[in-house]
LUMLUM-185641 format. One record per atom (N, C-alpha, C): x, y, z; residue in one letter. Coordinates in steps of 0.05 Angstrom, whole numbers, plus 5000, padded with zeros to 4 digits. Example, Ala and Ser with C-alpha at 12.3 -4.5 7.8 and 13.67 -1.06 7.14 Angstrom:
526448865156a/524649105156a/526449345156a/525749555142s/527349795143s/525850015157s/
This chain:
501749765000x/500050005000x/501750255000x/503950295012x/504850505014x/507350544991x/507650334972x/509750354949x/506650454925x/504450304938x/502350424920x/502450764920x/501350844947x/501551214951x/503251324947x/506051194945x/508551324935x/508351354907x/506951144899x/507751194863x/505451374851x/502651404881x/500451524863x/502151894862x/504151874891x/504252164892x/506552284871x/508752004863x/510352204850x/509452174813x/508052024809x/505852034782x/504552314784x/503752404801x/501552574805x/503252844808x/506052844819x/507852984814x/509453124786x/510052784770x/510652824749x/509452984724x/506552884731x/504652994714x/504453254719x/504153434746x/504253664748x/506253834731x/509353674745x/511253834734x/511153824701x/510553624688x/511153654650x/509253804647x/506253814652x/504754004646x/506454254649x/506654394674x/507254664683x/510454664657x/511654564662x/514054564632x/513254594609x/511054464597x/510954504569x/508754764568x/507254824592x/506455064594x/508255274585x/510155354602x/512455524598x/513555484579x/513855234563x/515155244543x/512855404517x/510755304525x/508855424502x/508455724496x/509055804530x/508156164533x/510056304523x/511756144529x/515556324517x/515156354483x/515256114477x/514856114450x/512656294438x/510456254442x/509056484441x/509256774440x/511756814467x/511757094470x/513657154455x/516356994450x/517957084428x/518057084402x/515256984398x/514957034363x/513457214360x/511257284371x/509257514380x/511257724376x/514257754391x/516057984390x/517258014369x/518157744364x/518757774338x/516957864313x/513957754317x/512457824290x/512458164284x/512158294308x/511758524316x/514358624314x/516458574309x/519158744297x/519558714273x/518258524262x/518758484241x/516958684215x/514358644237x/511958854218x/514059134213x/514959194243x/516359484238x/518659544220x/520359304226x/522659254197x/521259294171x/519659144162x/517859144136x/516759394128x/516259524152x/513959874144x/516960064136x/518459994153x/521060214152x/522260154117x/522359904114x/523559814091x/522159864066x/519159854073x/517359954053x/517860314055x/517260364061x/518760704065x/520460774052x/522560584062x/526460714046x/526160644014x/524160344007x/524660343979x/522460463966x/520460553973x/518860783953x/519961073951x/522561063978x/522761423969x/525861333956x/527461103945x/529461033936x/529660943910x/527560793899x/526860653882x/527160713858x/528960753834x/529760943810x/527260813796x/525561103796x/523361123777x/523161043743x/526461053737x/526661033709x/527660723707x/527260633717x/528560323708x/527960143736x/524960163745x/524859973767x/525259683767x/525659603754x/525759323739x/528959213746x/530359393747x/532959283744x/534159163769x/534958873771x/535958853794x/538958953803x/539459023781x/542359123793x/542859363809x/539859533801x/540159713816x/537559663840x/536059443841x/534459463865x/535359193890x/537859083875x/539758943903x/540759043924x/541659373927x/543559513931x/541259553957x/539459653945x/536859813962x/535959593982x/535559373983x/535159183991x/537559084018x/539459134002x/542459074026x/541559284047x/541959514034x/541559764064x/540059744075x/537459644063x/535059654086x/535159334101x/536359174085x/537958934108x/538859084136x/541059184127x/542859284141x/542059554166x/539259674154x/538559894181x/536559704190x/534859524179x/533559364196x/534059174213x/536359124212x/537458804217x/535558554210x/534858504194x/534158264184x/533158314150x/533458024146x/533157954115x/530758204104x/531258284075x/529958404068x/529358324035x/527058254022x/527258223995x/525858423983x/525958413961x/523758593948x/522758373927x/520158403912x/518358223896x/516458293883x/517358303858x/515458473839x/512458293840x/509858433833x/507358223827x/506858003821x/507857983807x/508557723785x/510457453796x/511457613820x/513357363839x/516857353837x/517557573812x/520057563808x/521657753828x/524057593838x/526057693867x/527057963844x/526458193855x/528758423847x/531858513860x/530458483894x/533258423900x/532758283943x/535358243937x/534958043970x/537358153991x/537658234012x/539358384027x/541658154042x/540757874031x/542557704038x/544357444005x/543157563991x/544057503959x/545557663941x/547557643927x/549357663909x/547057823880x/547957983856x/546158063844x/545757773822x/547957623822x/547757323813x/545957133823x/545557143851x/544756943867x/541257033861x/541557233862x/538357383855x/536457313831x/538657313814x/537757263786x/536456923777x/537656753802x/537356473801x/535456343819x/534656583832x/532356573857x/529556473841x/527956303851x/526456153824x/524056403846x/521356383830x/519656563825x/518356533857x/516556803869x/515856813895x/512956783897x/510956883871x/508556923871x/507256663883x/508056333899x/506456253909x/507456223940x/509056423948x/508756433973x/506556493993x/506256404009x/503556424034x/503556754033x/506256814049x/506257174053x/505457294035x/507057274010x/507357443989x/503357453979x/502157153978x/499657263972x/497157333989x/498157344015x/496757534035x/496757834034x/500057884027x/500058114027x/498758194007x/499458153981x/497458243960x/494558253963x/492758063981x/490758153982x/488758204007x/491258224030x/490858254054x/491458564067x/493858594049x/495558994061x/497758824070x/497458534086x/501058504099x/500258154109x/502158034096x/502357794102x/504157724112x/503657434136x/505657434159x/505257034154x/508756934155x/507556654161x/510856494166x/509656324181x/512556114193x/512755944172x/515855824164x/516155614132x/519355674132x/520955434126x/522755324125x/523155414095x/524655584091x/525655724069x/528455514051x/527255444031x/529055354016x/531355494003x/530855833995x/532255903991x/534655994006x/535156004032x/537456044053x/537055804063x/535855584068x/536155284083x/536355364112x/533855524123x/534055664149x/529955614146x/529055544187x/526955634188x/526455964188x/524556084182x/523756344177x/521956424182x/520856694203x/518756784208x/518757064182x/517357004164x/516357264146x/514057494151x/514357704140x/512457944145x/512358084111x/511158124104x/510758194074x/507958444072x/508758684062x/507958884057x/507858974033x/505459134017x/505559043992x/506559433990x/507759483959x/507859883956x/507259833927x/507660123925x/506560183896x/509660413892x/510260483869x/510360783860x/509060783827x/510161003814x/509061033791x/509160873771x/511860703769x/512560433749x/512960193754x/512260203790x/512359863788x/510959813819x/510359563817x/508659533843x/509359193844x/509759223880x/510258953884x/510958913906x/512158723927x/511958693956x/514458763975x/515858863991x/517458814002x/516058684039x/518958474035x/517958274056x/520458284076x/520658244092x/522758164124x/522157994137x/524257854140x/524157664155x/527157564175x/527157354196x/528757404207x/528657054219x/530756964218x/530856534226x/529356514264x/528156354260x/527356284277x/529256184303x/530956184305x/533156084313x/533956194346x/533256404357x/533456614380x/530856464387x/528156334375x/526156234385x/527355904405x/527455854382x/528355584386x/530855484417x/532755684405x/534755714428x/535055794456x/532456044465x/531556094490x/529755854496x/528055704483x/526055564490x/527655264499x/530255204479x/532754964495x/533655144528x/533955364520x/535655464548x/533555384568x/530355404570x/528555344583x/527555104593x/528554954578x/529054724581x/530154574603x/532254704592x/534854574618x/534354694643x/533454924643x/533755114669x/531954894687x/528654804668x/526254724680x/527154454690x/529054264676x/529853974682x/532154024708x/533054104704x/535754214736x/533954214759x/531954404754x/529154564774x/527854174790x/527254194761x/525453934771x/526153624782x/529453614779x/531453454787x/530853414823x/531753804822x/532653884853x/529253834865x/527553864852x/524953964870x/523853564868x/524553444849x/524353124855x/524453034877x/527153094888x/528952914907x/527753044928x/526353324930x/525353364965x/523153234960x/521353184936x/518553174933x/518152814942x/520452604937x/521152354939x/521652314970x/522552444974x/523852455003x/520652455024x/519652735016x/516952835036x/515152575022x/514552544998x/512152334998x/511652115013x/514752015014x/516451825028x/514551775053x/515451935064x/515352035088x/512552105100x/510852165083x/508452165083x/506251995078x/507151805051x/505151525053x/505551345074x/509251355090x/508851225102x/507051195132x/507151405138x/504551425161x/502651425151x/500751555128x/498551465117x/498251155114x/499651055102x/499150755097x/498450565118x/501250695140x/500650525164x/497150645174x/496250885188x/493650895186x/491850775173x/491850785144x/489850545128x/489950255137x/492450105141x/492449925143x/491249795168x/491550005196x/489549905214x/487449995200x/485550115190x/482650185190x/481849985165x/482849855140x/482549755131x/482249425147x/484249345166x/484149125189x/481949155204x/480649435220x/478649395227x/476549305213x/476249495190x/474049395170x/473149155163x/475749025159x/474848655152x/474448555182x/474648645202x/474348505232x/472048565239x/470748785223x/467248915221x/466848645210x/466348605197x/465348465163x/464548215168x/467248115186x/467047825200x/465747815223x/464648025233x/464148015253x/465647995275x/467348065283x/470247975305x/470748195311x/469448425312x/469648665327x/467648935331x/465948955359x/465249185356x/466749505369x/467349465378x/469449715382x/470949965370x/472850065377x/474050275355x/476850085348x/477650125329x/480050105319x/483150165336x/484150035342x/487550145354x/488650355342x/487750565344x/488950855329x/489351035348x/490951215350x/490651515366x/488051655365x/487351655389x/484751725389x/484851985393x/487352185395x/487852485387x/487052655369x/487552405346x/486252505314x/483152395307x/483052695306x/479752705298x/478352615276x/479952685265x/479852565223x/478452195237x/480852155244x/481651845244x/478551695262x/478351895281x/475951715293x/474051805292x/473352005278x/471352065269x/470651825240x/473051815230x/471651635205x/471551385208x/472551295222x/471751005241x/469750895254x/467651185266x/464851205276x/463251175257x/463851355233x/462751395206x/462451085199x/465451015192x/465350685175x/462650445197x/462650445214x/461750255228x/457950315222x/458450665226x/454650665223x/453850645198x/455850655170x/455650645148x/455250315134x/457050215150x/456349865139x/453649775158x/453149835177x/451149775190x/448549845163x/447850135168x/446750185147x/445650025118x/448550015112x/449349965083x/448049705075x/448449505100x/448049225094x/445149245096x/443449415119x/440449345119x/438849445092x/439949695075x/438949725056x/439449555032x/441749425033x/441849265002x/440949085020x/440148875035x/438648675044x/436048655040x/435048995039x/431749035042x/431449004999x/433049174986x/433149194959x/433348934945x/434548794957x/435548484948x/432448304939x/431348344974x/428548234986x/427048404953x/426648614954x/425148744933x/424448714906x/427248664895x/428548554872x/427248374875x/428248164890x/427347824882x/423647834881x/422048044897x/419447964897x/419148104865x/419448314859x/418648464838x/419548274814x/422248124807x/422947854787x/420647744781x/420247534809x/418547404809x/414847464802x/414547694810x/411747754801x/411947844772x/413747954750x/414348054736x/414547804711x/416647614724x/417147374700x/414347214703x/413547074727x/410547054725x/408047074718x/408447314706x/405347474699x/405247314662x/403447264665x/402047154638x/401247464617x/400347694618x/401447844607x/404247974597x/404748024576x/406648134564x/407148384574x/410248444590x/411248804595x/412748904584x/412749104576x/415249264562x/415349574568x/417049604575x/417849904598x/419750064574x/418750284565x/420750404547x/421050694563x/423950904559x/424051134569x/423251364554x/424351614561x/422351774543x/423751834515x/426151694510x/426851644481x/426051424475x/424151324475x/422351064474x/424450814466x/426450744492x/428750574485x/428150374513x/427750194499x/426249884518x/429049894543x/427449944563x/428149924593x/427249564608x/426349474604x/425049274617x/422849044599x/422648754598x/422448604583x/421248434609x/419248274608x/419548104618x/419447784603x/418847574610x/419147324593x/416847384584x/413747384589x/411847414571x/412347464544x/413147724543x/414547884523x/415647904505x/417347604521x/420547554502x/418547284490x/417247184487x/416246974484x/413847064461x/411947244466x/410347394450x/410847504424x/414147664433x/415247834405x/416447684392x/417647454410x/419947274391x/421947354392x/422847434408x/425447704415x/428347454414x/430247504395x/431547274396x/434147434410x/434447604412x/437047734436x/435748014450x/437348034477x/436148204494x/435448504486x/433348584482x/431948874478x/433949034483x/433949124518x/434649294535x/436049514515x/435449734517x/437649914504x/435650034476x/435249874462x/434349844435x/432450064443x/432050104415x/429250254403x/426750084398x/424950174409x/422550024412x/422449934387x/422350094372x/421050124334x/422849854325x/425349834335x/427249644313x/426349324336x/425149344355x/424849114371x/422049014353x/419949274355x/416949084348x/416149294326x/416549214306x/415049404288x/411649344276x/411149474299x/407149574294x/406149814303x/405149864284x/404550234284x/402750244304x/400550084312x/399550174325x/400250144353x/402750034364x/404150054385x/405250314389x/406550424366x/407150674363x/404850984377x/402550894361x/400751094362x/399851074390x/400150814398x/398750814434x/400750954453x/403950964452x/405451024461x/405051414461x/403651494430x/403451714428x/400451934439x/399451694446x/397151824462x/397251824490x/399951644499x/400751634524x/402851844542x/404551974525x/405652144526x/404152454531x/401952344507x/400352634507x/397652674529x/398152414550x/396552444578x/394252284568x/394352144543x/391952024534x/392451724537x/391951604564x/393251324569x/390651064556x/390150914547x/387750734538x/390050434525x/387150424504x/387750144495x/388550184455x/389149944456x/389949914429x/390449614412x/388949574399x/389949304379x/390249364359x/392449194358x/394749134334x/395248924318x/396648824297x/397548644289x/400148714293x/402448384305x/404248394307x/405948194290x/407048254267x/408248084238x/411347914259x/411047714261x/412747544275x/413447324263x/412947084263x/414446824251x/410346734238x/408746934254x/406346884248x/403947054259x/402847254244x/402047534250x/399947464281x/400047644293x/398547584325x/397347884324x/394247804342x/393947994353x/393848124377x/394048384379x/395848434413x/393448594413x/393148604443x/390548814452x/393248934480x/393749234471x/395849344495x/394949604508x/396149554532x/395149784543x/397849984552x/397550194556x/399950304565x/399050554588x/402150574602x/401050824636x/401051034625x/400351274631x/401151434632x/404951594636x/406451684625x/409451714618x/409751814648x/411951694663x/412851844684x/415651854685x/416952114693x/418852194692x/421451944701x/420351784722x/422651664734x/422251314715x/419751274707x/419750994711x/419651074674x/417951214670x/417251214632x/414851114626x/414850904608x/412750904596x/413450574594x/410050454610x/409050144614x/407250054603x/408149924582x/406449714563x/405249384575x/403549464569x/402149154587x/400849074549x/401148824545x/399948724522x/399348454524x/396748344510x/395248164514x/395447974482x/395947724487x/395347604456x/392947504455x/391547674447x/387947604439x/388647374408x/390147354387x/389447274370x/387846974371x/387646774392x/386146534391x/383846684405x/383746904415x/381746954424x/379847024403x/379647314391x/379947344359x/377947214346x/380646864335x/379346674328x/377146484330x/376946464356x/374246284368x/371746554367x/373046784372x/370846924367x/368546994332x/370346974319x/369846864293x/368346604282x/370146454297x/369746064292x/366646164303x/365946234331x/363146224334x/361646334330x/361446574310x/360046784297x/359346614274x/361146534254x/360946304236x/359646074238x/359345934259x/358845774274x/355645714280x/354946004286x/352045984296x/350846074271x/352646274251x/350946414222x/350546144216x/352445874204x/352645654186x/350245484199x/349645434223x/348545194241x/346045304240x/345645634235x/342645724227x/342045664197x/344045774181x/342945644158x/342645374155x/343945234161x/344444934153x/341144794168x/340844874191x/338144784196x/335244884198x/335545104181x/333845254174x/332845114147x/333845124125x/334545034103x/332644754103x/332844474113x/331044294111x/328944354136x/329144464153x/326244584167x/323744664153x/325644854141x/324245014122x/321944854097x/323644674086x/323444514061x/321544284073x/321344194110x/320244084112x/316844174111x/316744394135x/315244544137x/313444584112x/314844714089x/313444724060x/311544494059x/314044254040x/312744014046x/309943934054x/309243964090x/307743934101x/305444024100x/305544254094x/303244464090x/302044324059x/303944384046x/303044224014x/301744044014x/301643914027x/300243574035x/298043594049x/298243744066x/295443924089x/293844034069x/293844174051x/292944314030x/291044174014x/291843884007x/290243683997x/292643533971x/295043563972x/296943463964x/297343193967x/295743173980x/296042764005x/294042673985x/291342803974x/290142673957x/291142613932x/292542693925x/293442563896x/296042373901x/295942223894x/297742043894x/300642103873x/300942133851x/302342253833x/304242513852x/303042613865x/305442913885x/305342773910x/303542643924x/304742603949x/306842413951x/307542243934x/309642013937x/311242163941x/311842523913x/314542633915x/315542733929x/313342923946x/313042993970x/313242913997x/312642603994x/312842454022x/316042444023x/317342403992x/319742313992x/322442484002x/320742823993x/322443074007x/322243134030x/319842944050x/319942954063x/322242814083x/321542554072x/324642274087x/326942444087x/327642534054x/329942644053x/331042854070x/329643034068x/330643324086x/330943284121x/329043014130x/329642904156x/331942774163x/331742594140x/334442454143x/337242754149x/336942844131x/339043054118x/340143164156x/336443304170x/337043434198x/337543244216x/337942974206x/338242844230x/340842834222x/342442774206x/345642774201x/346942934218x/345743184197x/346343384213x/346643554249x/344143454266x/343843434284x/346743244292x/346943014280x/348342834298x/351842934288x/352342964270x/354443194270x/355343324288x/353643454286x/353743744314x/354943604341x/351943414350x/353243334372x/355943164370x/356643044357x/360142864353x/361643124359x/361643264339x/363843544338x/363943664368x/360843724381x/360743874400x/362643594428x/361743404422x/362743244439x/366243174442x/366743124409x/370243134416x/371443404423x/370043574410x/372443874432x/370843964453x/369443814471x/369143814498x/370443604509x/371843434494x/373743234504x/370643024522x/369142984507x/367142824523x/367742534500x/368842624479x/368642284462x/370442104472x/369241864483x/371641684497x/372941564479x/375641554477x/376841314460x/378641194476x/378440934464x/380040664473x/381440544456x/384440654449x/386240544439x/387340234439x/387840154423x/388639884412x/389339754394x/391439594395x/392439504361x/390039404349x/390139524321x/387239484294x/389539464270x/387739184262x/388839064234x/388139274216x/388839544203x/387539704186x/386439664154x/386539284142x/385939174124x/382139114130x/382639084154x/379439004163x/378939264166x/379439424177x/378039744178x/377939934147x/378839734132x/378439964104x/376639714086x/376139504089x/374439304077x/371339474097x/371639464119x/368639514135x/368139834123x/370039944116x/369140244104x/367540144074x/368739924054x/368239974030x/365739834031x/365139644049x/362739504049x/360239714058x/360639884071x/358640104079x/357140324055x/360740344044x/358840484015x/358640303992x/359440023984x/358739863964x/357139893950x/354240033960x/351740003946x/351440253933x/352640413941x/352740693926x/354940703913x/356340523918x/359940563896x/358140363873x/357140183865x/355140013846x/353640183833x/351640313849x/349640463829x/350540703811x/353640763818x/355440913806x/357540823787x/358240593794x/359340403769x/362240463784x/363240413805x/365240603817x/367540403823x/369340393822x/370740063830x/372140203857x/372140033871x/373740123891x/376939913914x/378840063908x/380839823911x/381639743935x/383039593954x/384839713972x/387839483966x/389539713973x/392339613969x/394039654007x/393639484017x/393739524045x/394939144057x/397339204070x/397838854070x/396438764101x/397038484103x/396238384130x/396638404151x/399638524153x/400538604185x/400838894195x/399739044167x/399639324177x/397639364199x/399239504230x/395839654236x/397439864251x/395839924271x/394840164279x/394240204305x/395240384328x/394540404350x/392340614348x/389940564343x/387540744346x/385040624360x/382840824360x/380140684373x/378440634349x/377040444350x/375640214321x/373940394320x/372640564326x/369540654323x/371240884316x/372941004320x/373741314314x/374941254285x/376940964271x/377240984253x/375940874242x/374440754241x/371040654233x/370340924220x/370141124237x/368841364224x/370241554204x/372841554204x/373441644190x/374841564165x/374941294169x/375641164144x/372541294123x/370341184138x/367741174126x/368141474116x/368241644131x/367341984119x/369641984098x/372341914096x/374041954075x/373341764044x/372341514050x/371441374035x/369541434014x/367741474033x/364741664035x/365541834011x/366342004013x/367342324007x/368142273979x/369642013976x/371241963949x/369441823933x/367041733936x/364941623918x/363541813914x/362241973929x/360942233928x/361742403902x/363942493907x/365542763879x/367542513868x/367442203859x/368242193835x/366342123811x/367142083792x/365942133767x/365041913760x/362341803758x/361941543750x/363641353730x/363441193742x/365840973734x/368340983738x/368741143758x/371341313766x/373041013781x/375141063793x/376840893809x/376341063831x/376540893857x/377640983887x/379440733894x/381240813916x/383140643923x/384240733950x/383940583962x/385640573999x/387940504001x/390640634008x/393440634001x/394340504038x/395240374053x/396740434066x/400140334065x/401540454085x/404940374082x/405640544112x/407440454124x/408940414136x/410440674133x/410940824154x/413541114157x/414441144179x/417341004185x/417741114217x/416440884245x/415141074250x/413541044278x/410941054276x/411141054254x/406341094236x/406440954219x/403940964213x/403040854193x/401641144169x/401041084142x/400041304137x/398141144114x/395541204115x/393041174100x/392341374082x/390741334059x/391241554024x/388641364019x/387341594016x/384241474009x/385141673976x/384641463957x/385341723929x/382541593906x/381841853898x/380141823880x/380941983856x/379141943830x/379542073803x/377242283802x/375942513816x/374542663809x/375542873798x/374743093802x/375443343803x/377643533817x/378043463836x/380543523860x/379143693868x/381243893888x/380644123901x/382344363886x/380644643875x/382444773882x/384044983897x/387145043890x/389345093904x/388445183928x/386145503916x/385945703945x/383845543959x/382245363958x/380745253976x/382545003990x/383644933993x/385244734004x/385844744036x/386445024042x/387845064069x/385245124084x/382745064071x/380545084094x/378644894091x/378844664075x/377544434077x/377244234098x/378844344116x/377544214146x/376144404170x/375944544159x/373844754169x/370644674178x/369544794197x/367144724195x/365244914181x/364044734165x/361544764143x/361944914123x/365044924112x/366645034096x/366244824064x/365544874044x/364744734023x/366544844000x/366944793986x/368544753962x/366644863946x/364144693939x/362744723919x/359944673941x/358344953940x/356544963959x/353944733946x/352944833927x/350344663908x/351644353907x/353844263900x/355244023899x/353743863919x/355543973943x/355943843976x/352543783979x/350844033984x/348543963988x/346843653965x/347643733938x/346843483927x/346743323937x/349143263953x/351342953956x/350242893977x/348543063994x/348043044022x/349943134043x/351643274035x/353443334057x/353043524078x/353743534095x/352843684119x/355543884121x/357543974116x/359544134114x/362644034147x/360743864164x/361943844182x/363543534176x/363843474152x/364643064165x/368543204167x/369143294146x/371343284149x/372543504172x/372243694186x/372043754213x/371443544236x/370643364234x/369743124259x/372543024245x/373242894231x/375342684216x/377942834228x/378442994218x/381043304233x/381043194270x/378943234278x/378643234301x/379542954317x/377942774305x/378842464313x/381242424303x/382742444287x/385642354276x/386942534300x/386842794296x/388742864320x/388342744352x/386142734356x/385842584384x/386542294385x/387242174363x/388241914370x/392041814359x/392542154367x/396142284363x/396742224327x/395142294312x/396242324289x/395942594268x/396642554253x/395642894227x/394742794209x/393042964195x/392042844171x/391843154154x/392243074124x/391943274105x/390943284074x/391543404056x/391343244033x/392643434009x/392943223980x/395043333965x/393743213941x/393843403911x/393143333893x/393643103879x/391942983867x/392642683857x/394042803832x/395442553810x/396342643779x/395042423763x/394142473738x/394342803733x/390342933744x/389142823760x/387342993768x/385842693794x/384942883812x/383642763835x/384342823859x/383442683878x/384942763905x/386042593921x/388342613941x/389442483945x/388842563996x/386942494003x/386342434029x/387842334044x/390442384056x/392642184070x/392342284117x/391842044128x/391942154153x/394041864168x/395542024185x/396841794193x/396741734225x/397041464240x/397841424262x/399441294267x/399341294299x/402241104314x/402140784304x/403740714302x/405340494285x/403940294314x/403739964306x/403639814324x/406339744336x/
């Protein structure tokens, strides 16, 4: 510890002293070019002076006679003096030969020279090639009657440079001598500091462990010392009951937070997600942590947006949305009111199965009114017709009696539909799983419709071997063999083929009821197991169908752990495939 405070103090030393040095070195420099720029302006004005009232009017041009002029005003200025016609050409130089002048290459892109021309007086530091000296320049532009052009002064940087070494040394000697007391006292000073820390730091862990209430072994003279020792003891006391109580807080607020079956999301007032809980992360699909982010690049839905913006504006409510994810959802959210410390709290709800069933049963009760309205209706007619005196003629009442059977039959299907459907998704249909030979369960299907696959001319195959079966319940695939079977004599085409496929995949089995009708098409496909969803509305009714068989069929295949779907036959028909657990 105390080779530590030795090195913080003479670091902290060091640093002082180079600063305060290159300070001084900066201000010097400063002030001696400042003096210099400023003697130089006056060299330049004086020199502009001597050569407008010197300058032979009849032949300004000549350097032989404007070298001369140039030397003297060298010589009363003490420093370099040129002269420089517009155009950039040296006339004459107070440190050049009238030879040396003549070889002087052209000036017009000097810094000075074109300040002065369009400044009154150009001033600038540059390493002069022509004397191989640094150079502080001053450039003043004159006129007389035949020629116009700049005289400039300048003088080597060199008196800069050289006091600023002398400064140098003076400051490193200085800082040598003021080292060795500064090494000495630090010395001398961490080492009683250190020793102090090191008991109070000893007490501290003898706090910690518990192994001491008392004061510390220190001079109890110094006030500093035990005063902060009173301090330290009421401060960990303190310290520990509040992060103990925060800890406690934390962990309840986690827990109610990751718990909650609603979705949270806490953004601040740069609407940059503060808080997530798992709902959330699970809802959005959030595949790395929010925190930080921009709400907008986490969930992009406007109308999250707009709720956030009526929330800000003290207008706190509700809002649904669609949220485009791996599969669009709908969110019903609510949000607080914006507060300065906490921001702005999104509470959101996934209504989309909600939504759905709300639909399914709007649909549900429209379809189940028409559907039994429809032979009510037809019966009702019927009846009256016959009441009428329709019963007396024999020729209409047979036809009549006959729409009558039919449309009963039709509500009793129907009726019993309903209740199957209503009974498997109340989970009231019992099934009793068991290995089933599925050669005898697709023979007991074709014998059911035989008499209507005949009066149709319909052949019907099965290609299914002897040891295939099936862990299912006989009456559930009883029924749906029949409705798939059913279905394929119905819409094929007289004299058509049907055929019962099964084979072996895995851990299933998979069954293909395929016929040659018409098929399905494309866009009706993805809702043919829908309830009372038809393909071809006038068709179905022909056929007798009630809209619900293949909805009950959906329903039983999945409750006895399998899927079922279907896929176009080639080159036309359909192809019915549902599969289960393997024996």
């Amino acid at each position: 510890m105390r080779a530590k405070l030795f090195l913080v103090s003479l670091v902290l030393m060091a640093v002082v002293g180079l600063s305060s040095a290159a300070y001084l070195e900066n201000a010097l420099r400063g002030w001696l070019v400042s003096r210099i720029e400023s003697e130089l302006k006056h060299s330049a004005r004086a020199a502009d002076a001597l050569l407008v009232s010197a300058i032979d009017a009849d032949d300004p041009s000549n350097i032989a006679a404007i070298d001369p002029l140039a030397d003297r005003m060298g010589e009363a200025t003490d420093s370099r003096v040129t002269v420089i016609r517009t155009d950039g050409v040296v006339l004459g130089d107070s440190e050049l030969s009238v030879d040396e002048v003549n070889a002087v290459e052209n000036h017009a892109n000097r810094p000075e020279i074109q300040e002065a021309l369009t400044s009154g007086i150009g001033v600038s530091q540059r390493y002069s090639t022509t004397v191989d000296k640094k150079m502080m320049y001053v450039a003043l532009p004159f006129r007389t009657e035949k020629v116009r052009g700049v005289v400039r002064a300048s003088v080597p940087l060199r008196e800069v440079d050289d006091s600023v070494e002398t400064l140098r040394w003076m400051i490193f000697v200085a800082s040598l001598l003021g080292l060795g007391v500064a090494i000495f006292m630090s010395g001398l000073a961490s080492h009683l500091l250190a020793r102090t820390l090191r008991k109070l730091v000893n007490y501290a862990r003898s706090i910690s462990r518990g192994e001491s209430s008392g004061r510390p072994p220190l001079d109890e003279s110094d006030e500093i010392v035990s005063g902060l020792t009173g301090s330290m003891t009421r401060l960990s006391d303190e310290l520990s009951r509040t992060v103990d109580e925060l800890a406690r807080e934390r962990d309840r607020f986690e827990a109610v937070l990751e718990n909650m079956s609603e979705a949270v999301v806490a953004v601040d007032d740069e609407r940059r997600v503060t808080l997530v809980n798992r709902a959330a992360v699970e809802l959005l699909e959030l595949q790395s942590n929010p925190v930080g982010r921009p709400l907008v690049e986490v969930v992009r839905a406007p109308g999250l947006q707009k709720l956030l913006d009526a929330s800000e504006k003290g207008r706190p409510g509700g809002e649904e949305f669609e949220v485009a994810v791996s599969s669009t959802k709908l969110v019903l959210a609510q949000a607080s009111p914006r507060q300065e410390t906490v921001g702005t709290v999104v509470v959101m709800h996934d209504v989309t199965e909600l939504r759905r069933l709300e639909t399914m049963r709007r649909d549900f009760v429209a379809n189940v009114s028409h559907e039994l309205r429809t032979p009510v209706s037809i019966i009702r007619a019927t009846a009256e017709t016959l009441q009428e005196g329709a019963l007396d003629d024999p020729k209409h009442a047979k036809r009549f009696l006959d729409a009558l059977i039919r449309n009963s039959e039709r509500l009793g299907r129907l009726i019993s539909d309903l209740l199957d459907i209503s009974r498997i998704e109340a989970g009231e249909y019992a099934l009793e799983a068991g290995e089933l030979p599925l050669q005898r369960a697709a023979e007991r299907a074709v014998d059911a419709v035989a008499a209507h696959a005949a009066s149709r001319s319909i052949d019907i195959s099965i290609d299914i071997t002897d040891d295939l079966c099936a862990v299912a319940d006989a009456n559930a695939l009883d029924q749906v063999l029949l409705n798939l079977v059913g279905n394929a004599v119905k819409y094929s085409h007289e004299g058509g083929q049907v055929s019962i496929r099964g084979r072996s995949l895995d851990e299933h089995v998979v069954l293909e009821v395929v016929d040659d009708g018409p098929g399905i098409p494309a866009a009706h496909r993805d809702r043919i197991f829908e309830r009372f969803y038809r393909v071809d509305s006038g068709r179905s009714r022909e056929v007798g169908g009630t809209g619900l068989g293949l909805s009950i069929v959906k329903h039983l295949v999945t409750s006895m752990n399998g899927q079922i779907g279907y896929k176009a036959a080639t080159p036309r028909g359909s192809i019915f495939w549902f599969t289960l657990p393997a024996c």
